[in-house]
N, C-alpha and C positions, 0 to 999 in steps of 0.2 A: 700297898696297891690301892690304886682311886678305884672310888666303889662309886659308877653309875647310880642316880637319883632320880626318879620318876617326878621330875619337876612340871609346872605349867607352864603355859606359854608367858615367855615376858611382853611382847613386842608382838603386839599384830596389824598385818597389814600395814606395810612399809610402803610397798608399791603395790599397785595389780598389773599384771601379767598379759601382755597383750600378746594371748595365745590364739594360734588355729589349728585348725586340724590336722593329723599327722600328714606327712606327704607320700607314703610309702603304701601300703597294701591297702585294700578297705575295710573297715570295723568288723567286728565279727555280725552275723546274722541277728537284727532286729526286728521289732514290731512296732504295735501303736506307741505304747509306753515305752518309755526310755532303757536302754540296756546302758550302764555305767562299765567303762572299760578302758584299758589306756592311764590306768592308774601310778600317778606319779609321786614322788621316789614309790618305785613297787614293793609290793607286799613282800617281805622280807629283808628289805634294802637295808643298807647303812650309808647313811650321808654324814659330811662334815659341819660341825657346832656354824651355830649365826644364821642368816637367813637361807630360808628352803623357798623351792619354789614348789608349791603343793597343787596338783593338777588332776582332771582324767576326762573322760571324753563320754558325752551321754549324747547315745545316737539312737533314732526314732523313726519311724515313717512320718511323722507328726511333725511340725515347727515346735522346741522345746521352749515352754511359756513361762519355766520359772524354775527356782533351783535357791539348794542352798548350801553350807560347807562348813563342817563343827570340825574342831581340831581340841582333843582331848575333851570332848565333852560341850565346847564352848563355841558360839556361832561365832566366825570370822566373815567382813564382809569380804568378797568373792566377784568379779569378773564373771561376764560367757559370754560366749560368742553369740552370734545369730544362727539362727536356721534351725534343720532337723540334726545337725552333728553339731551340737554344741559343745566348746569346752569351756568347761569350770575353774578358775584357777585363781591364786592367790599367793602373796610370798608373806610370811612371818617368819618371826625370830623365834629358835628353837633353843632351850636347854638341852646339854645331855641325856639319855636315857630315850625310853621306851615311847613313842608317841602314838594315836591311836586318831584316823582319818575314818571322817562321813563323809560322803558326798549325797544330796537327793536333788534331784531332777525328775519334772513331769511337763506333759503333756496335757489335752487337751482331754485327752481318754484316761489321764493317771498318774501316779508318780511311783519313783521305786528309787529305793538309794543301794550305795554299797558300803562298808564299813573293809578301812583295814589295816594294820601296820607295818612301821617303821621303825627303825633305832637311829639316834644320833650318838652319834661317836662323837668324844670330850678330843679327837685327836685332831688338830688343823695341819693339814699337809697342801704346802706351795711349790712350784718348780723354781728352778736354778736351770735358763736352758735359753738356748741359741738355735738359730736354724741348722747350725750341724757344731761339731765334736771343739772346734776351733772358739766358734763362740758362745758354746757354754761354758767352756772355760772364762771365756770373759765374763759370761755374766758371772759365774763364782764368786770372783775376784772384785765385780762392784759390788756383791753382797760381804764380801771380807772388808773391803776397804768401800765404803760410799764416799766417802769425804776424798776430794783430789788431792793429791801429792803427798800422800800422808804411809805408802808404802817404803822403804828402808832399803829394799831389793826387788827385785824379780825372777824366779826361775822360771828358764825356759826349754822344753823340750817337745819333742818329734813328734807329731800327732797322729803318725799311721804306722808308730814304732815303739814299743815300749820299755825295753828293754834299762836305758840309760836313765829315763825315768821313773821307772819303779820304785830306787831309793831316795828319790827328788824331795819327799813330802816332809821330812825331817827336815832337811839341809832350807827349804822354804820356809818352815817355821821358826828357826833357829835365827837366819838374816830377814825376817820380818816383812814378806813378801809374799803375791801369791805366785800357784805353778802356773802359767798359761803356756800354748801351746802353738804351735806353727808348723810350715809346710819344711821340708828339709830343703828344699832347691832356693829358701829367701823367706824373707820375714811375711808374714801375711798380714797382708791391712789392717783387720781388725784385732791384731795381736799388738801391733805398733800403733794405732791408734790407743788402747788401754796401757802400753807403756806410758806413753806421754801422757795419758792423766794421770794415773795411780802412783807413780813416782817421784818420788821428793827430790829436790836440789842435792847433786851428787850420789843420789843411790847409784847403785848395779847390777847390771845387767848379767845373770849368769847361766850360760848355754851348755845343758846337759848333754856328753859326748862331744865327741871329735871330728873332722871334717866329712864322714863319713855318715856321720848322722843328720847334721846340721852344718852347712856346705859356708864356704867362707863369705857368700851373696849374701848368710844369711847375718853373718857378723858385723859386716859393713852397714849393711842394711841397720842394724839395730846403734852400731858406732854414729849412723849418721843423725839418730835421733836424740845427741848428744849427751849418753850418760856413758861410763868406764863398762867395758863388756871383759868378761872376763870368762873363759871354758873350760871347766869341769870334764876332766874326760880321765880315761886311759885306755888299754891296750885291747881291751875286751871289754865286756858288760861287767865282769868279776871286780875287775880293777877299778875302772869308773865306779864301783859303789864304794871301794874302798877309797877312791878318794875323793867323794862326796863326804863319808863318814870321818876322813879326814876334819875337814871343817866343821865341822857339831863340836859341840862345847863337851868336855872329856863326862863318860859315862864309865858305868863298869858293866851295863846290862846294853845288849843286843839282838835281834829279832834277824833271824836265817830261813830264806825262801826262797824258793826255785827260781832263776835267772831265765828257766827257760818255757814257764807259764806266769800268767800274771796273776790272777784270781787272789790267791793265796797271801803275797805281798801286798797286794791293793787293799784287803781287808785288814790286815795287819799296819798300814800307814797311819790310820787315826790314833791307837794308842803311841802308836811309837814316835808321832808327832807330838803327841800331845806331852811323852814324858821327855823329849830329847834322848829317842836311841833310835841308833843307824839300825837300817835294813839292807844286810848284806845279802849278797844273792851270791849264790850254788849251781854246781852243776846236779843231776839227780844221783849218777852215783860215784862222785868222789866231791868232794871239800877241795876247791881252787885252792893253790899255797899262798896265792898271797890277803889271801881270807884269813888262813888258818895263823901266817904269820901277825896281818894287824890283830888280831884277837889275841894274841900271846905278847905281841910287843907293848900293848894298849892297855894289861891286866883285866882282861872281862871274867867276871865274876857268873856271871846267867846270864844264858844264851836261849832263848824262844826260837825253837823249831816251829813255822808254822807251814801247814800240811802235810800227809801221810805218807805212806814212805814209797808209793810210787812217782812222788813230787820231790822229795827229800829221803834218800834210800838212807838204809843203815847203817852203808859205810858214811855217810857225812855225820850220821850222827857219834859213831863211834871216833870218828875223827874229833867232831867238836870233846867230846869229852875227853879226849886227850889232850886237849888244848887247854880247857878252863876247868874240869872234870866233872866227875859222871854226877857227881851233887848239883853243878849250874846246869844242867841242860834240860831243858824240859819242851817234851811234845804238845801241839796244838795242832788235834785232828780232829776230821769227822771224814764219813763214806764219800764225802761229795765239797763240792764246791763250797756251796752254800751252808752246810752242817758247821764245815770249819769255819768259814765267816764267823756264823752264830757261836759258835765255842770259842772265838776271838774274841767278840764281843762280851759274851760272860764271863772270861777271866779277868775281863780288863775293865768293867762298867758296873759296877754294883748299883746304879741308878743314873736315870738320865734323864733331864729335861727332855728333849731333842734325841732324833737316831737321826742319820744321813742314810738315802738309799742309792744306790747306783744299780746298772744293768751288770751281771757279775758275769756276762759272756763276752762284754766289751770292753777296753780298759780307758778308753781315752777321755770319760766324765769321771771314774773314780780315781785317775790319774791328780787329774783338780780337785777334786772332793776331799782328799784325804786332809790335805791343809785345811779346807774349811770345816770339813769335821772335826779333826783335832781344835783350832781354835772354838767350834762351839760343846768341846768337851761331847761330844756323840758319836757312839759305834757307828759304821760301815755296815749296812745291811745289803748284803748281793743278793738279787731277785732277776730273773727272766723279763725280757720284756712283758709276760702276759700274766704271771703269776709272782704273790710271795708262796714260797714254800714251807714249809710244817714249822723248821729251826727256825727260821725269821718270826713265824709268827707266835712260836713260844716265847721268843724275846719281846717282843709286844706285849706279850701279855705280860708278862715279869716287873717290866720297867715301867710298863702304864706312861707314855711320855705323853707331853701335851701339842710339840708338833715333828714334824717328818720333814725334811726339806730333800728333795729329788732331783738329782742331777742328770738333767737330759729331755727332751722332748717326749712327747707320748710317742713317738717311730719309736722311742726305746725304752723307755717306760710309760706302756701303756696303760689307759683308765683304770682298767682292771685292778693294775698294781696300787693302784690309789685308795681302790675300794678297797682293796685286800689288808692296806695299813690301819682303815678305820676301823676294818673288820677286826682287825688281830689284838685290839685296845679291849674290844667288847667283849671278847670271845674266850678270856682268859679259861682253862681249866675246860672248855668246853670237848664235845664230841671229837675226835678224830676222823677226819674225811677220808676212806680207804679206798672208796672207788667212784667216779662221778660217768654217767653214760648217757648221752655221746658225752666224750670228751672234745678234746682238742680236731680241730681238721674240718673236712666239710661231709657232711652228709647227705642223705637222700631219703634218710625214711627219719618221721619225728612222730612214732607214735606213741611211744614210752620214754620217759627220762628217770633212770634211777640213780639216787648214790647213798650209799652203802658207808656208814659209821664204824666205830670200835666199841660199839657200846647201846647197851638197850637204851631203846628209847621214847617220849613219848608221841606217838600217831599224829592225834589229834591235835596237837600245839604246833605241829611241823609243818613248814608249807612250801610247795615250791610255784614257781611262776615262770611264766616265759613270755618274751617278746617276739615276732621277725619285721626286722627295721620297725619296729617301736611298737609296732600293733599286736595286742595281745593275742595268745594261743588259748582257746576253752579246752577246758580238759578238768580231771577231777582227782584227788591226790589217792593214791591205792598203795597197800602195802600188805603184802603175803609174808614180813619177815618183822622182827620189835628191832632189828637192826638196819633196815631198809625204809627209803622213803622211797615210791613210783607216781608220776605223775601218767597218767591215763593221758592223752590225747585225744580229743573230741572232734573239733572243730579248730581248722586254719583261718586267718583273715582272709576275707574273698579278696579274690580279683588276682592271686598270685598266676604268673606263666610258668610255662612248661618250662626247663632247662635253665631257667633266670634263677640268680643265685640272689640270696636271702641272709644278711646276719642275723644270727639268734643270739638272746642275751637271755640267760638263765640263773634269776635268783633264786635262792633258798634259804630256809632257815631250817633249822635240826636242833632239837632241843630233850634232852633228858629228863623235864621238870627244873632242874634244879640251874644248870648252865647250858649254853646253846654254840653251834658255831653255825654263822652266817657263809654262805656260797657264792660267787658271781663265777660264772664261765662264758665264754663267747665264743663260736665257731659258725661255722658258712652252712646255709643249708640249700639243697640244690631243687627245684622241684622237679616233680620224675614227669615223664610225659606221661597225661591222662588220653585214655581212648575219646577219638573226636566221633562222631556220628550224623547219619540226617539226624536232620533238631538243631544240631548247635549252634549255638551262634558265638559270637563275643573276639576278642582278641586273639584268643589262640586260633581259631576257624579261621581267621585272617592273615597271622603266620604261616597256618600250613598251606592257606593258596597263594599267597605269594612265593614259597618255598618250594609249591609241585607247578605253579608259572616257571619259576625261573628253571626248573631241571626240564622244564621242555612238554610239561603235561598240561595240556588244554582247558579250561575250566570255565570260558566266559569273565563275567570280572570279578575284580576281589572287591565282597563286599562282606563279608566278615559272616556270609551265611553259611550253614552244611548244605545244601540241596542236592536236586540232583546233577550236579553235572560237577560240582563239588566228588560226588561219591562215585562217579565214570573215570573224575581223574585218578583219585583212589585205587577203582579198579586195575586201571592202567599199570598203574605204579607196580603193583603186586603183581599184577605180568610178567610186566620186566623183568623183575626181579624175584623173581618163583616163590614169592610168599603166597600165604593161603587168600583165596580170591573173596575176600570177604565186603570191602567197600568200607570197612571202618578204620580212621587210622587210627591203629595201636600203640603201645611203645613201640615194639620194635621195629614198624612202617617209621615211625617218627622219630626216630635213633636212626636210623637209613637216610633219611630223607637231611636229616641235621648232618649227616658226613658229607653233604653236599655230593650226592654220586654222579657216576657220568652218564651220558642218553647215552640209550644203545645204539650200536653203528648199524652206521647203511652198508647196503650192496652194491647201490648204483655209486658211480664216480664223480668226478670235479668236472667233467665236462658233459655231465646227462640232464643237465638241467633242471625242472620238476618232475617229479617220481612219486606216487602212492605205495609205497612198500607198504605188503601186507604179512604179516607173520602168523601161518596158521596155527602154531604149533601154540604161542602165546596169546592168541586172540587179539593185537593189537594194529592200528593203522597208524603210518606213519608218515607225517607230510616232510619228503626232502627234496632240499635244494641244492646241485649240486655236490649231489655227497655228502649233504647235512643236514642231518637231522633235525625236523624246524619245530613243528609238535608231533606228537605222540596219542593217540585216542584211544580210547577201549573198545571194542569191534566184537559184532559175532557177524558168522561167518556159516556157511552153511554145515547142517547136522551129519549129513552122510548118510544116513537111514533111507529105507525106502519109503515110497509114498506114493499112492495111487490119486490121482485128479483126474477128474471127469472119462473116467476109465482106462487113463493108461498109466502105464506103473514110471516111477522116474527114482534117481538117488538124488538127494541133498548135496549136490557137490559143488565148491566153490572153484571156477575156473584157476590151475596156474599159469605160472612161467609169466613171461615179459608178454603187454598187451601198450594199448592206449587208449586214451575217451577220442572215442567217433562219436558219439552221441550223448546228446543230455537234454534233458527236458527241466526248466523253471518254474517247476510248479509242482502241485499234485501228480501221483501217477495210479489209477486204478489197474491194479496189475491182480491175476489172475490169485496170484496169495496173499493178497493183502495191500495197502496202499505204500506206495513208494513215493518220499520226499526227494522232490529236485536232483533225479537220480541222474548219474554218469556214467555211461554206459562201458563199457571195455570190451565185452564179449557180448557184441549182438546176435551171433546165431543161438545161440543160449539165452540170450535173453539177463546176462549177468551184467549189475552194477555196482557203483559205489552211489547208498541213499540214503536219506533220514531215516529214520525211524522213531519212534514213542517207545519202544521198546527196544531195549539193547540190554541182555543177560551177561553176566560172564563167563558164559558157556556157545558153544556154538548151537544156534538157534535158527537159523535162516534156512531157504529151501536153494538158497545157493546163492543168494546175495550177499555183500559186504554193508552191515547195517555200521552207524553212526548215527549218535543225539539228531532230531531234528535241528538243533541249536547248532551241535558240528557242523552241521552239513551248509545252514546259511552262512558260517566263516571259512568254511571253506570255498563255497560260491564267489563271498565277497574277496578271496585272496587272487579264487583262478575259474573267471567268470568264462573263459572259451576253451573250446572243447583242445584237446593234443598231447594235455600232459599223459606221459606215460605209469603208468601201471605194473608193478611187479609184484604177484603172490608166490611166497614161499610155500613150497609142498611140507606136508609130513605125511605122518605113516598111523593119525588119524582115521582115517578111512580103512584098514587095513589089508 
C-alpha cells in the first residue's frame, strides 16, 4: 500500500489567481477587523496531486490594507483583491499528504488570520467524456487509440440498448478495436466520423445484432465509409452472445450474467477483456440451450457466475454445473450492484496502476469503458452519479492506484464522485460512515449536521464545514456521542430569500487518532419564509409587495419598505383569507400568498360598472369593475355599540344594501367624531361615508363610517374623481 508523506511544498506560486468575491449569498457577519472565510480547498477537503488553487475571502467594514499567506509553515507570495471583501489567493504545487493553510488579513483597526487544513490525494483522476453517451464513447476510443488509422477493427453497437452489447468488450479486444456507439435508425455523425479516423486500411466494421437493433440505414451508412461491415447477431440477445463468443480466440474459462440487467456484465467486461473470455448472458431463471450447448461443445473448464441469484437464479447455476461441473463454477456476488462490482474487481486485480469508473445505473459509457479498461489492465468501479459507495471505496484503498480515468460527463458522474476517489486512496482502514444527516434531497431547516461512524473517535481532530453556494455556514462542532460528529449551526450568510433554493456542500473529516475517513455530500437547501414586519426592509419586503400588488392588495408603491400601508395590505390579506389579523407576514401568510391565490369575488356583475363592495363580516373594501375585483383594502367599519354624543344616544352602525356617492368633499371634513378625509358620501341622511382616516384598526372601529389609509383614499380619488359610483355593504350578524 503507498503510504502518504508529509512533504513541503516543491513549487510556489506558479501563477496568482485573479479572484473576486463570491457571487452567491453575502459573507457571514463582520466588523472593523477582518473576519477570514470562504476558505479554499476547505477545511477537511481532499484535492488532486499538482497545482492547488489556495484561497478565502477576508471581509471588513474597513478597506483590507494588507494580508499575508503561509502554506505549511512557509510565506507564499499571494494576490488580493481591493476593498473591504478582499480575497487572498494563490496557486502552488502540492505533494501528497497533509497540508496545513494561514491566511492573515488586517485592517486599519487590526489584523486576524485563520489556520486550516487539507489533504492531497497521490490519486489523479481525468474524464473520458462527450456531451452525451454517443460521444463519450468516442472520446474512449481517442484515448485507446490517439494515433489515426492505427485501429484493426471497430465494434459497434445500440446506444439506448444494451443488450447485444454487453458481451461486445471481449470480441473488441480480441479484433483490436474500440466499442463505439450509435443511433439504431443510422450511423451517427460522430460515430462515422471516429470510424474514419481510428481505422486502418481494410479494417472492419462490426455491428452488434440484427436489423432489429441496428436498422440496415445503419449498415449502408457505415459500407459507405468504405471499410467491409460485417453483423454479429442472432435470434435473441442469448444467441448473439454466443456468436460474438464464437469469434474470440478458443478459451476454456467464461464469465455468465444476466442478459436481462446490465450492471453485473458491464463490471465483469474489464477482466474478461482483458483475459480473452466470452460473457455469455442468461435468462435469471433458466440457462438458454444454446448457452448450455456452446459451453459443452466448446470444453469450458470455469465458468464465473457473476451476480446473485435474483440476477442469476440457481436453476442456471445448477444447469451450468452440469455442463462444465460443479468444480468450474464459481459465484461472484454481493447485496447490491456495486458490492458485486467490487468483489469482481478483487478476484480479478490484485493491484492496479489505474481503476476505470463508470455510472453503474447507466450502461452506455461502461458499455465503451470495458475495452478501455481491459486494455489499461484496471477494474470497472460502478458508482451513482453522486457517490462512491463503501465496496468501491474499500478497493481504493486496497490497490492505492495512482490514476482513475471516468467515463462520462459530471450529468453522470458527478464532482462528488471525484472527490470521493481522492478520498478513498487516503482513507484506507479509516472510520466507517453509517449515517450522514441531512442527507441526500433538499431541505428546509440546517441547524445541525451529524454523521455518525462505526467506531470511537477522536472529537477534537474531527471537523466538519459547510458551504451555501460557496459562502460559508458559522457554526461550532458539538458532539453528545465518541461516535458521533454534530455540527451546531450559528449563523447563515446574509442576504439569503425566503423560498430561493441554496446548494449546500458539506465537508468533513472524522478521524480515530490513528486513521481518518474524509466526507463530501451536496443537497439543495430551501430557505423557509422568515416573518416580515413594520421595520423591515430589504429584498424580501419587496417580494412580498410585489406578490400582495399583483393578488390585488393595495399598498402604494414597491419600495422594499415594511410600513404602514405595507401592513393594511397585510391586514387585508388575513381577511380574506381568515387568518389571524395580526399585520405581520408569517410563513404561513407567505406560503398563501406564494400559491399565488385568487381575489375574492364580487357581487356586482359585468355590466355594473364601478362598485365599492364592502364586506362587513371581513372588514375589507373592495374597488370593482365590472365584476372585478381591481384592489382589495383593509377597512373598519362601524363598532355597533352604543354611544351617547351631545346627549343623545345613537348605535355605531354602518349603512347596508346597494347605495351610491351623491356627495363628496376634497378635502378635510370636520365632522362631529372626528375628522374625515376626502370623504364620499353614500348615505347622506346618516351622514355615512367612504374616507381617510390616520387610523384604520383591524377591528371595527368607526361610529358608522367606512374608514380607509388617508393614502387609500387619495388613490382612490385619483381613480374615481366624480361622484356616482355605486356602493354595496354586505350585512352580517355582527351587530346582533
Amino acid at each position: 500500500m503507498r503510504r502518504l508523506a508529509v512533504l513541503p511544498v516543491l513549487a510556489l506560486v506558479l501563477a496568482l489567481v485573479p479572484a473576486s468575491p463570491p457571487a452567491a449569498a453575502h459573507p457571514l457577519p463582520h466588523g472593523d477587523t477582518p473576519r477570514i472565510t470562504n476558505p479554499a480547498p476547505a477545511p477537511g477537503d481532499v484535492v488532486g496531486p499538482g497545482t492547488v488553487e489556495i484561497s478565502a475571502l477576508a471581509a471588513a467594514d474597513r478597506p483590507i490594507t494588507g494580508h499575508r499567506m503561509l502554506v505549511n509553515g512557509r510565506e507564499v507570495d499571494a494576490s488580493r483583491t481591493d476593498g473591504s471583501h478582499a480575497t487572498v489567493a494563490a496557486t502552488v504545487t502540492l505533494e501528497p499528504g497533509p497540508q496545513i493553510i494561514e491566511v492573515v488579513a488586517r485592517t486599519d483597526a487590526g489584523e486576524r488570520s485563520r489556520r486550516w487544513g487539507f489533504t492531497v490525494s497521490p490519486l489523479r483522476a481525468d474524464r473520458l467524456a462527450g456531451a452525451e453517451r454517443i460521444q463519450t464513447a468516442v472520446a474512449i476510443s481517442r484515448d485507446l487509440y490517439p494515433a489515426d488509422a492505427t485501429a484493426q477493427a471497430a465494434v459497434v453497437g445500440r446506444a439506448d440498448d444494451f443488450p447485444d452489447a454487453l458481451a461486445g468488450a471481449t470480441f473488441a479486444r480480441e479484433v483490436n478495436g474500440p466499442l463505439l456507439l450509435t443511433q439504431g435508425s443510422r450511423l451517427t455523425d460522430a460515430t462515422a466520423e471516429e470510424l474514419r479516423r481510428v481505422l486502418a486500411d481494410q479494417a472492419t466494421i462490426y455491428l452488434l445484432g440484427g436489423e432489429g437493433a441496428l436498422s440496415g440505414q445503419v449498415a449502408r451508412d457505415a459500407e459507405a465509409l468504405g471499410f467491409p461491415v460485417e453483423r454479429v447477431h442472432g435470434a435473441n440477445r442469448y444467441e448473439t452472445g454466443v456468436e460474438i463468443a464464437a469469434l474470440v480466440a478458443e478459451t476454456t474459462t467464461a464469465v455468465v450474467a444476466s442478459g436481462e440487467t446490465f450492471a453485473d456484465a458491464l463490471a465483469a467486461s474489464a477482466p474478461a477483456a482483458r483475459d480473452g473470455w466470452p460473457v455469455l448472458l442468461t435468462r435469471s431463471t433458466s440457462l438458454p440451450g444454446e448457452v448450455a450447448a456452446y459451453l459443452s461443445e466448446h470444453g469450458f473448464e470455469q465458468v464465473y457466475i457473476v451476480g446473485g441469484a435474483g440476477a442469476v437464479g440457481d436453476a442456471v447455476e445448477q444447469g451450468l454445473q452440469e455442463v462444465v461441473g460443479s468444480e468450474g463454477v464459481e459465484r461472484i456476488a454481493g447485496r447490491t450492484r456495486y458490492e458485486t462490482a467490487a468483489r469482481i474487481g478483487q478476484a480479478f486485480f490484485d493491484s492496479a496502476e489505474q481503476v476505470a469508473v463508470a455510472n453503474g445505473a447507466r450502461f452506455p459509457d461502461a458499455l465503451a469503458g470495458g475495452v478501455h479498461a481491459a486494455a489499461r489492465d484496471a477494474p470497472l468501479l460502478l458508482v451513482s452519479s453522486s457517490r462512491v459507495f463503501d465496496p468501491q471505496l474499500d478497493q481504493l484503498g486496497q490497490l492505492q492506484p495512482a490514476r482513475a480515468r471516468v467515463y462520462g460527463g459530471s450529468a453522470v458522474v458527478g464532482a462528488v464522485v471525484v472527490g470521493d476517489l481522492r478520498r478513498g486512496v487516503v482513507d484506507a482502514g479509516g472510520p466507517r460512515i453509517l449515517r450522514v444527516e441531512p442527507g441526500d434531497g433538499e431541505v428546509s431547516s440546517l441547524d445541525t449536521v451529524t454523521i455518525e461512524v462505526d467506531r470511537d473517535i477522536n472529537p477534537d481532530a474531527s471537523s466538519i464545514y459547510m458551504t451555501l453556494n460557496g459562502n460559508e455556514v458559522a457554526g461550532r462542532r458539538t458532539s453528545d456521542s465518541t461516535r458521533e460528529v454534530t455540527f451546531s449551526v450559528d449563523t447563515l450568510p446574509n442576504g439569503l430569500r425566503s423560498q430561493q433554493t441554496y446548494e449546500v456542500r458539506l465537508v468533513a473529516r472524522v478521524t480515530d487518532g490513528d486513521t481518518t475517513r474524509h466526507v463530501e455530500r451536496r443537497f439543495t437547501y430551501r430557505q423557509p419564509f422568515r416573518s416580515l414586519s413594520r421595520g423591515d426592509s430589504g429584498r424580501e419586503v419587496e417580494d412580498l409587495q410585489r406578490q400582495l400588488r399583483n393578488a390585488g392588495y393595495w399598498l402604494g408603491a414597491v419600495d422594499g419598505q415594511y410600513g404602514s400601508l405595507t401592513h393594511q395590505a397585510v391586514l387585508a390579506f388575513q381577511k380574506v383569507h381568515g387568518m389571524e389579523r395580526t399585520g405581520t407576514a408569517d410563513q404561513a401568510l407567505r406560503e398563501r400568498l406564494a400559491a399565488n391565490p385568487s381575489r375574492p369575488r364580487a357581487r356586482t356583475g359585468a355590466g355594473d360598472g364601478l362598485y365599492y363592495e364592502v364586506d362587513l363580516e371581513r372588514q375589507i373594501l373592495m374597488r370593482v369593475v365590472n365584476g372585478r375585483v381591481d384592489w382589495i383594502f383593509n377597512t373598519s367599519t362601524g363598532h355597533g355599540r352604543v354611544y351617547t354624543f351631545q346627549g343623545a344616544t345613537y348605535r355605531a352602525t354602518t349603512s347596508t344594501g346597494r347605495h351610491r356617492i351623491t356627495r363628496q368633499i376634497d378635502g378635510p371634513r370636520e365632522a362631529e367624531r372626528g375628522l374625515l378625509w376626502r370623504p364620499k358620501y353614500y348615505d347622506t341622511t346618516r351622514g355615512i361615508a367612504i374616507h381617510g382616516s390616520h387610523s384604520v384598526p383591524e377591528y371595527p372601529a368607526s361610529a358608522g363610517c367606512i374608514r380607509v389609509t388617508n393614502a387609500a383614499m387619495d388613490f382612490l380619488w385619483s381613480q374615481d374623481p366624480n361622484i356616482g359610483a355605486g356602493v354595496w355593504v354586505y350585512p352580517h350578524d355582527y351587530y346582533g
